[in-house]
ROKOLRO-127670 format. One record per residue (C-alpha): residue in three letters; x, y, z. Coordinates in steps of 0.001 Angstrom, whole numbers, padded with zeros to 6 digits, always signed. Layout:
BEGIN
ALAXYZ/...
***
This chain:
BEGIN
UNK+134675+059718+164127/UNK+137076+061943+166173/UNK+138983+064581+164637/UNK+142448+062700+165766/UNK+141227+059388+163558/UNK+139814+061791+160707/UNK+143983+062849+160949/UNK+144828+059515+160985/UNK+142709+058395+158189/UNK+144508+061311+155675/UNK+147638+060115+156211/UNK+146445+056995+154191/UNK+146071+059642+151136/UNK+149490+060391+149161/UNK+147144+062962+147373/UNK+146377+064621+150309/UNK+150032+064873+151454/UNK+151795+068795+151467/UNK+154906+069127+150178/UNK+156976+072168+149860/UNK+156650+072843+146331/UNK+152981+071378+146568/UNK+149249+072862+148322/UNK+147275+070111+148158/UNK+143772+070613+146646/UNK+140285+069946+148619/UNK+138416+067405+146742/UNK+135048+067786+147111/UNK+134774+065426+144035/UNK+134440+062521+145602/UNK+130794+061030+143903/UNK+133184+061669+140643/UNK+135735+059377+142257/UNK+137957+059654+145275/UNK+141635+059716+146198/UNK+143412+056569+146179/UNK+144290+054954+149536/UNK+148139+054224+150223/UNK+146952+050580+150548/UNK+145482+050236+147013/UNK+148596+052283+145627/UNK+151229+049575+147520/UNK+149337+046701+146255/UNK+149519+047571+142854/UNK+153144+048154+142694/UNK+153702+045159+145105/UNK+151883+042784+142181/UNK+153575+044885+139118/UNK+157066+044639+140849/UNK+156860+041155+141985/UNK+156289+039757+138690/UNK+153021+039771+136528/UNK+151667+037101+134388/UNK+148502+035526+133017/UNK+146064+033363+134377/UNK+146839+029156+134704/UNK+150031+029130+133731/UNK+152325+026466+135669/UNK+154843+029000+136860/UNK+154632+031092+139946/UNK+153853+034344+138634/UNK+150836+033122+137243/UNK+149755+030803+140052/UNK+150254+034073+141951/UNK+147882+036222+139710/UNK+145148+033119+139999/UNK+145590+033426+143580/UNK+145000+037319+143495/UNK+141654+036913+141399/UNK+140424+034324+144237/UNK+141424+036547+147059/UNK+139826+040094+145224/UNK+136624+037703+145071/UNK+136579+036607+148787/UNK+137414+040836+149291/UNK+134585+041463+147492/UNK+132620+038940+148716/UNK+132959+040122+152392/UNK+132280+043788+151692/UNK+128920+042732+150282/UNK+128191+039852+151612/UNK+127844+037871+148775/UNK+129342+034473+147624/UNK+132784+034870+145977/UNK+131510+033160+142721/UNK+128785+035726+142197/UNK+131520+037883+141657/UNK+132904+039388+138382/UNK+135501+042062+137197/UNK+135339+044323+134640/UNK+136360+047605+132679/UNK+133772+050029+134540/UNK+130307+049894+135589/UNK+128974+050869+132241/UNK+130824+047966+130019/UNK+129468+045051+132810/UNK+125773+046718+132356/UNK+125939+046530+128521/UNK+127524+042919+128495/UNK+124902+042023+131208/UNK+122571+043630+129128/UNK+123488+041582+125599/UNK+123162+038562+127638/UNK+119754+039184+129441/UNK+118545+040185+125871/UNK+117930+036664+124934/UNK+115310+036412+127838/UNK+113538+039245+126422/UNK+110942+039110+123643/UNK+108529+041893+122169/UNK+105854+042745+124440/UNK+107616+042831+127806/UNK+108234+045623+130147/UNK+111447+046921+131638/UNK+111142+049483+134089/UNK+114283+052013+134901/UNK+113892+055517+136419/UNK+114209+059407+135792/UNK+116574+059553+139031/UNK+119055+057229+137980/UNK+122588+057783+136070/UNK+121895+056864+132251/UNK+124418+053583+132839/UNK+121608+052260+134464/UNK+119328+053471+132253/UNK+120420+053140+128916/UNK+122276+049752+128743/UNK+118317+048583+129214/UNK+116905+050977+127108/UNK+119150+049871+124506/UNK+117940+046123+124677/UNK+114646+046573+124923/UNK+114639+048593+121339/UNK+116680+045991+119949/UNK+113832+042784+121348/UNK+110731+045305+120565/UNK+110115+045197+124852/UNK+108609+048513+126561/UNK+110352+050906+128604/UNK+108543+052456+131571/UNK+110168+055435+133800/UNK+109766+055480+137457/UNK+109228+059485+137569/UNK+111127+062101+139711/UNK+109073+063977+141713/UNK+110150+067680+141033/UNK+109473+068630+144954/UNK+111189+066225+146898/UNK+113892+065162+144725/UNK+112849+061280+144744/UNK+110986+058654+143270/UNK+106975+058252+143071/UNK+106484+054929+144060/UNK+102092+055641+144211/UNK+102158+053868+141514/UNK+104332+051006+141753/UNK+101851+048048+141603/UNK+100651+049641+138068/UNK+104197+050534+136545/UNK+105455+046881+137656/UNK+103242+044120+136412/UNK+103039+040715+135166/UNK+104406+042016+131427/UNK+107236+043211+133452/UNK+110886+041789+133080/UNK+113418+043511+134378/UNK+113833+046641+136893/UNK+116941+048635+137165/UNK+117394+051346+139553/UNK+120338+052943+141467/UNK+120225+052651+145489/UNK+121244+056418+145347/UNK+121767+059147+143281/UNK+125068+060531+142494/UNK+123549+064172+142008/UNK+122427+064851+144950/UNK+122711+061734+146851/UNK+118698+060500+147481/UNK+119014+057169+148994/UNK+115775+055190+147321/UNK+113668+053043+149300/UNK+114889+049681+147318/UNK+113618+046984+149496/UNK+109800+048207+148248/UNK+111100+048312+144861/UNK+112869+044811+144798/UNK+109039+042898+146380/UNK+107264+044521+143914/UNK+109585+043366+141434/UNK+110203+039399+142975/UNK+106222+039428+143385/UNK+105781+039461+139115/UNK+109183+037458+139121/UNK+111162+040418+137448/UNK+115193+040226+137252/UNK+116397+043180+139829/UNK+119368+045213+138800/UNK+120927+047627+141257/UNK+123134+050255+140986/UNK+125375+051012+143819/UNK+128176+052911+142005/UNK+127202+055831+144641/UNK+126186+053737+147390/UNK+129237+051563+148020/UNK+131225+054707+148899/UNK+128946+055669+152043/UNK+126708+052715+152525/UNK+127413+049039+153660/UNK+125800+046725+151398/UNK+124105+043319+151877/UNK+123698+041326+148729/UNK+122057+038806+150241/UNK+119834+040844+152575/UNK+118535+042877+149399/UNK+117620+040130+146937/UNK+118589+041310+144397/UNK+119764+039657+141174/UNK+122752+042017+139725/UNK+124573+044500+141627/UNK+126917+047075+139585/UNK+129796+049189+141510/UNK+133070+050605+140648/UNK+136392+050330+142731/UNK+137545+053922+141957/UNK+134698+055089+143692/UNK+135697+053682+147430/UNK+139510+054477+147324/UNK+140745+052067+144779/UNK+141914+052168+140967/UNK+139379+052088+137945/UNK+137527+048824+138138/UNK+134322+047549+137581/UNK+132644+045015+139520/UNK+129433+042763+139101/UNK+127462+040842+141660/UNK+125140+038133+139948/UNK+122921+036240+141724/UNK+124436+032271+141593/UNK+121190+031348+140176/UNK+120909+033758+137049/UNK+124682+033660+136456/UNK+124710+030147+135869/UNK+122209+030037+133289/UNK+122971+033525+132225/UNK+124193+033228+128588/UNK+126627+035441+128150/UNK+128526+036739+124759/UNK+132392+034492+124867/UNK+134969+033366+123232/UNK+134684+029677+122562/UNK+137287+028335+124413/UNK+136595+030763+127479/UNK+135484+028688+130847/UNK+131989+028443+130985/UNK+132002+028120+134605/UNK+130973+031608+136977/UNK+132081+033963+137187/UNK+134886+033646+134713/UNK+132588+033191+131758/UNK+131627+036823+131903/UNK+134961+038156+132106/UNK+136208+038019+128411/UNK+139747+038655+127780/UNK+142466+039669+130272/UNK+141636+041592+133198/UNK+143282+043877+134675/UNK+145453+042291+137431/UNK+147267+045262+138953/UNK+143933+047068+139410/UNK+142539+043986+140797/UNK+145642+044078+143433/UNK+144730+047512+144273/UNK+140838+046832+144772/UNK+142305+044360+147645/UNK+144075+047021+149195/UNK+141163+049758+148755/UNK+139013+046734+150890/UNK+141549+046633+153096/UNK+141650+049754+154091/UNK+137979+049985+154956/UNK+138282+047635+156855/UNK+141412+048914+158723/UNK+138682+051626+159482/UNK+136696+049048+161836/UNK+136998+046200+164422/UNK+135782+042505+164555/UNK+136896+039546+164685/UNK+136545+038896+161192/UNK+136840+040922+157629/UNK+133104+041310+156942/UNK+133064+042545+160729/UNK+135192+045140+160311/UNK+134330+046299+156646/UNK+130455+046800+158037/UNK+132185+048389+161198/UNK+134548+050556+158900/UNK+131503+051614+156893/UNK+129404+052681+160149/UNK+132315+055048+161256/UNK+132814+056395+157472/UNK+129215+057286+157144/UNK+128773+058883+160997/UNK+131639+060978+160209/UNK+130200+062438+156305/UNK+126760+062410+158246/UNK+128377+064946+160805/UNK+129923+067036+157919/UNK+126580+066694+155891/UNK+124366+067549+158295/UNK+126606+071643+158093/UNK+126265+071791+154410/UNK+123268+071131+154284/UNK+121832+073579+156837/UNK+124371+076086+155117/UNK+123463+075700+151749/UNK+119522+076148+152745/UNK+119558+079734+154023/UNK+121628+081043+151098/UNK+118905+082851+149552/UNK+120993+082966+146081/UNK+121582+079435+145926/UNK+118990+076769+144928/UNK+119589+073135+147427/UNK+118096+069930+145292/UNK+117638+067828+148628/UNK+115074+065528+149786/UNK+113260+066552+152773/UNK+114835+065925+156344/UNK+113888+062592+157730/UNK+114385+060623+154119/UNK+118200+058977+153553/UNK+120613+060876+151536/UNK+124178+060301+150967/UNK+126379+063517+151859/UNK+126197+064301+148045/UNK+124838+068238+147447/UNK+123648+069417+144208/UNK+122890+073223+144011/UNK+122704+075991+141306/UNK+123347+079835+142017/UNK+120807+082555+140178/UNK+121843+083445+136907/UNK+124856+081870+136934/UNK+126440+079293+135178/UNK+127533+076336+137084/UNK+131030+075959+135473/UNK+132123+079634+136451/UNK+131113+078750+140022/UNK+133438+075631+139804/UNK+136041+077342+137911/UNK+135872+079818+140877/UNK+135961+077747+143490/UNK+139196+075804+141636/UNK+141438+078927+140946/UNK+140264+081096+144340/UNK+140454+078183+146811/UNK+142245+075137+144968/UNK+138676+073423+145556/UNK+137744+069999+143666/UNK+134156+070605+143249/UNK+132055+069330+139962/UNK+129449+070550+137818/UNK+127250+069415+134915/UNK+124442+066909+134346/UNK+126373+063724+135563/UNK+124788+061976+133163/UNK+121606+062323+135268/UNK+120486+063445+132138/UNK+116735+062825+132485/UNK+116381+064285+135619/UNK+118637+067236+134954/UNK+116251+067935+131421/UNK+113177+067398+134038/UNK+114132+069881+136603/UNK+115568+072060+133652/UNK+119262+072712+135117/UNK+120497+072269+131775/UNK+120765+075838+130330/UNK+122738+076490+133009/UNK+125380+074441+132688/UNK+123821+071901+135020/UNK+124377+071225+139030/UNK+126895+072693+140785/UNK+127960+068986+143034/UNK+129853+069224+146273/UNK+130324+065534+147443/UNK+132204+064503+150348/UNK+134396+061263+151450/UNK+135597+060144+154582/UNK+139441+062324+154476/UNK+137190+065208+154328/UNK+137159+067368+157614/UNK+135300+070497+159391/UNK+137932+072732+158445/UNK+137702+072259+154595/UNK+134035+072549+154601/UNK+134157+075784+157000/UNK+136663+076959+154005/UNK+134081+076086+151164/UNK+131497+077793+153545/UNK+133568+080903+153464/UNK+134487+080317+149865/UNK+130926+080413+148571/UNK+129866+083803+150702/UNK+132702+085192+149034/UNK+131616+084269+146145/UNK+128194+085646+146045/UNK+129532+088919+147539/UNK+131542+089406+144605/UNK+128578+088657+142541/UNK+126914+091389+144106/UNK+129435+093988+143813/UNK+130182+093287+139865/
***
């Protein structure tokens, strides 16, 4: 991606925009969440302004919101590639995983095995966790290895057997942005007939994504994450959705997906998911939506491979600062995790925020297992630089410049 389209692509970023009275700040936040496009923002007011109403009502505000949930689906749908029914909104990531969770429960019975991992965020961890101690099932850890900053899959035939039920892992990591090897994971899995959940809250962002292609049963992302509003969206697998028996009000449709979206949803950020979509695809060309989303995607992660491939080479050499990468040649997201010696990750981020009006995270992330594992914790955690596609050369050869400074002035004091 040229530096003229990386232009081009910020101007689709109010937050981005300087004003007078206003420096805009470098977000190197994005694995946290990123800005919202202009096209998400428009939609939203478009459907607030234009009238809002419930679902199946007679009237044309509400045939117009039934219309939106059908067209967010086929959105959806096409950035996946998966059928629109196998789609389902939500609060967040978290609240589908626990619902999903409740419902799978009934499947479950003492003696099974669920298998989750040490790498993953603990919404794909615990929402399973949590079942199997309420059905008296096992929980087995796919381990971390403390070297290379991925999974162990030696074992994989032993930790996923015939007792085993369910597997839940996360396509990458939002720490430090390991992409894991998921195909191998999902045949082990489909060989023993266990249920596959994925989570691709981190992957969506930098990755494209075939539902299909993967085999998986349940895929988990969140719209917030790619340039939209704070939504959470669920792919199930046609097959285990319809018989998937799911916690409802009585009169609720019991038809997919609707039956696993209780209550009202929320319409306006449904609207602005459509936009978000839209403007990945705006990003590519073909002659038709799925075209240009998986075109949109390839440009989006050349250009964050570009940038990633500096930081990464940067952050190496710095013989102050500890890099928690996987080795070159395996796939990573450009999603950094690092820790300085003897220092506390939030004063580096608090640093970094009032020096050079810099975005960038620190903490666990509720990695929580692997953070206790590599033992980042009494110090505050990781310090995270993540990037998205409205990132450029410039503001990373500022944070390069900002974190020599920074360990200078450690130096000195």
């Amino acid at each position: 991606m040229s530096q003229f389209t990386v232009q081009k692509l910020r101007a689709a970023f109010p937050a981005l925009h300087e004003t007078a009275t206003n420096k805009p700040f470098i977000y190197f936040d994005g694995p946290g969440g990123t800005q919202m496009a202009q096209q998400a923002l428009d939609a939203m007011v478009a459907y607030i302004t234009g009238g809002m109403a419930n679902l199946h009502g007679a009237f044309p505000t509400s045939i117009k919101t039934d219309n939106l949930l059908e067209e967010a689906r086929k959105a959806v749908a096409d950035l996946l590639n998966c059928a629109p029914a196998e789609v389902a909104f939500g609060q967040n990531m978290t609240s589908h995983a626990f619902a999903i969770a409740r419902s799978l429960g009934t499947l479950i019975k003492p003696g099974d095995e669920i298998v989750v991992t040490e790498l993953d965020h603990r919404a794909n961890v615990d929402p399973w966790v949590t079942m199997a101690n309420d059905k008296g099932a096992t929980i087995k850890f796919l381990e971390v290895d403390p070297a290379t900053y991925t999974l162990n899959l030696d074992n994989l035939h032993e930790l996923i057997t015939e007792k085993t039920k369910l597997v839940a892992v996360g396509m990458s990591s939002n720490v430090m942005g390991t992409v894991t090897p998921i195909e191998k994971i999902i045949a082990r899995a489909k060989e023993v007939n266990a249920i596959v959940i994925l989570d691709a809250v981190h992957a969506v962002p930098h990755l494209p994504i075939d539902f299909k292609k993967l085999g998986c049963d349940v895929l988990l992302c969140s719209g917030y994450k790619f340039f939209g509003p704070h939504i959470g969206i669920a792919v199930i697998a046609e097959t285990l959705f319809e018989k998937l028996p799911v916690y409802k009000l009585q009169p609720a449709p019991q038809t997919i997906p609707d039956k696993l979206e209780t209550g009202t949803q929320n319409h306006e950020a449904i609207a602005g998911l459509i936009g978000a979509i839209a403007f990945i695809a705006a990003q590519g060309e073909g002659e038709t939506r799925r075209q240009q989303l998986r075109s949109g995607m390839q440009r989006i992660e050349a250009h964050e491979l570009q940038l990633a491939n500096r930081i990464e080479s940067f952050l190496s050499q710095l013989p102050d600062v500890t890099l928690y990468r996987a080795p070159a040649g395996h796939p990573k997201t450009p999603t950094f995790a690092f820790t300085v010696a003897g220092t506390n990750a939030r004063d580096v981020t608090t640093w970094f925020a009032e020096n050079h009006n810099m975005c960038i995270a620190d903490g666990h992330f509720y990695a929580s297992t692997m953070a206790e594992k590599l033992g980042v914790i009494p110090m505050g955690g990781w310090v995270r630089i993540g990037l998205a596609p409205y990132n450029t050369l410039q503001e990373v050869e500022q944070f390069e410049q900002a974190l020599q400074e920074f360990l200078a002035n450690r130096k000195t004091n």
